[in-house]
Residue, then its C-alpha position, 0 to 999 in steps of 0.5 A: x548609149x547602149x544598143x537596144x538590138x543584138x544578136x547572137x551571130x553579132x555577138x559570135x562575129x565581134x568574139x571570133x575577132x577578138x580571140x583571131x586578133x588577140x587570142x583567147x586571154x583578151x576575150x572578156x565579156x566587158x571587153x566584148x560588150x564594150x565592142x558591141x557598144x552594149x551591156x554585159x548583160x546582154x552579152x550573157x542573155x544571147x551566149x550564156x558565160x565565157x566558157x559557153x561562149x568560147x564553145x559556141x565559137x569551137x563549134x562554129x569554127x568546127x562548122x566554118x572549117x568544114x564548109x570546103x566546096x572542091x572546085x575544079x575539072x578534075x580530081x587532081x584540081x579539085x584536090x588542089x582547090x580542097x588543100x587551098x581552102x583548108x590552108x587559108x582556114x587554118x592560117x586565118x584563125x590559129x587561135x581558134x584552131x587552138x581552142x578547138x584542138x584543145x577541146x579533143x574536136x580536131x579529127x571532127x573539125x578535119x572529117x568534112x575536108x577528109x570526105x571531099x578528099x576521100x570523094x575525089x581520090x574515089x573519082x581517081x580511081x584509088x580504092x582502099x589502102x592506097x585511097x587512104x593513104x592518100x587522103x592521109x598524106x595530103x592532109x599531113x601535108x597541108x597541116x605540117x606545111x601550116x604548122x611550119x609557116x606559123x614557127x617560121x612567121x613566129x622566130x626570132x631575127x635569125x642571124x646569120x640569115x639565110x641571104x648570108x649563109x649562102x653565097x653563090x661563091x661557097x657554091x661553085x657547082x649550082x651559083x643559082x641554087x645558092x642564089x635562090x636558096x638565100x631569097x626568102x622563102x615564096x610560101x605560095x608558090x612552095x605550098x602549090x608546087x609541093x601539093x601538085x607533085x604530091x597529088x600527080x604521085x599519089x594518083x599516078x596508077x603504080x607501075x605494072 
């Protein structure tokens, strides 16, 4: 039996999670109204065709992406917490990420999460040039970290493995580097460790 109520963000809600799971190709209205348990028609009365609901989901993504709330003591930690949230945002909805780089809405998407980084490398003490480019490189950072991650996550079977292609033997100098160096990789822990020395270089005041 068909529902009788509905509303748009419930229509959004079970969209976004059709395109999270399966990308964009499997979002069809029959298969969003079957979601909804609820006619196709229903579906057009509250987000208009496909294309005007995939532009409602770029632009509650844009929205969602851009709701980052620093936390933290200082700026360094504040900074940390602002490259944690847009890591998690970025990593929980490629396809929706995908959708938005597609319509040219990626530097919009990414202002909100400049403006808070811009906010804190101010409270640090950077000005102009040197503020910039911190903002800039940390953001690189955490984009290029992510983007790494998905082509990690998406390879094929590597063979021979990183586990057999090091072999504390075939390092006599460092057997521990090689040891660590075959575990596999702790995303988490390289994301933290990576942004905190980043973030301690670029707000340590420059020498003389």
């Amino acid at each position: 039996m068909a529902r009788t109520t509905l509303t748009r963000d419930e229509v959004l809600d079970a969209a976004a999670s059709l395109v999270k799971q399966h990308g964009p190709a499997a979002l069809t209205m029959r298969k969003l109204a079957a979601e909804l348990g609820t006619a196709v028609t229903s579906i057009y009365w509250h987000v208009g065709n496909r294309e005007s609901l995939l532009d409602a989901l770029v632009e509650r993504t844009v929205e969602e992406v851009g709701a980052i709330r620093p936390a933290g003591r200082d700026p360094g930690d504040r900074i940390l917490s602002v490259a944690r949230t847009l890591r998690r945002e970025l990593r929980e909805r490629p396809h929706l990420i995908a959708m938005v780089h597609e319509r040219g809405l990626t530097d919009r998407m990414f202002l909100p999460a400049q403006q808070a980084l811009v906010h804190e490398v101010h409270a640090a003490g950077l000005r102009g040039t040197r503020a910039a480019d911190a903002v800039r490189a940390i953001q690189f950072q955490i984009i290029g970290f992510v983007l790494v991650e998905r082509n990690r996550e998406r390879s094929p079977a590597q063979s021979p493995a990183e586990s057999e292609l090091w072999d504390p033997a075939d390092a006599p100098h460092d057997p521990p580097l090689a040891r660590a160096l075959a575990r596999p990789v702790e995303p988490e822990r390289l994301f933290q460790l990576t942004l905190r020395a980043l973030v301690k270089a670029l707000l340590t005041p420059p020498a003389g």
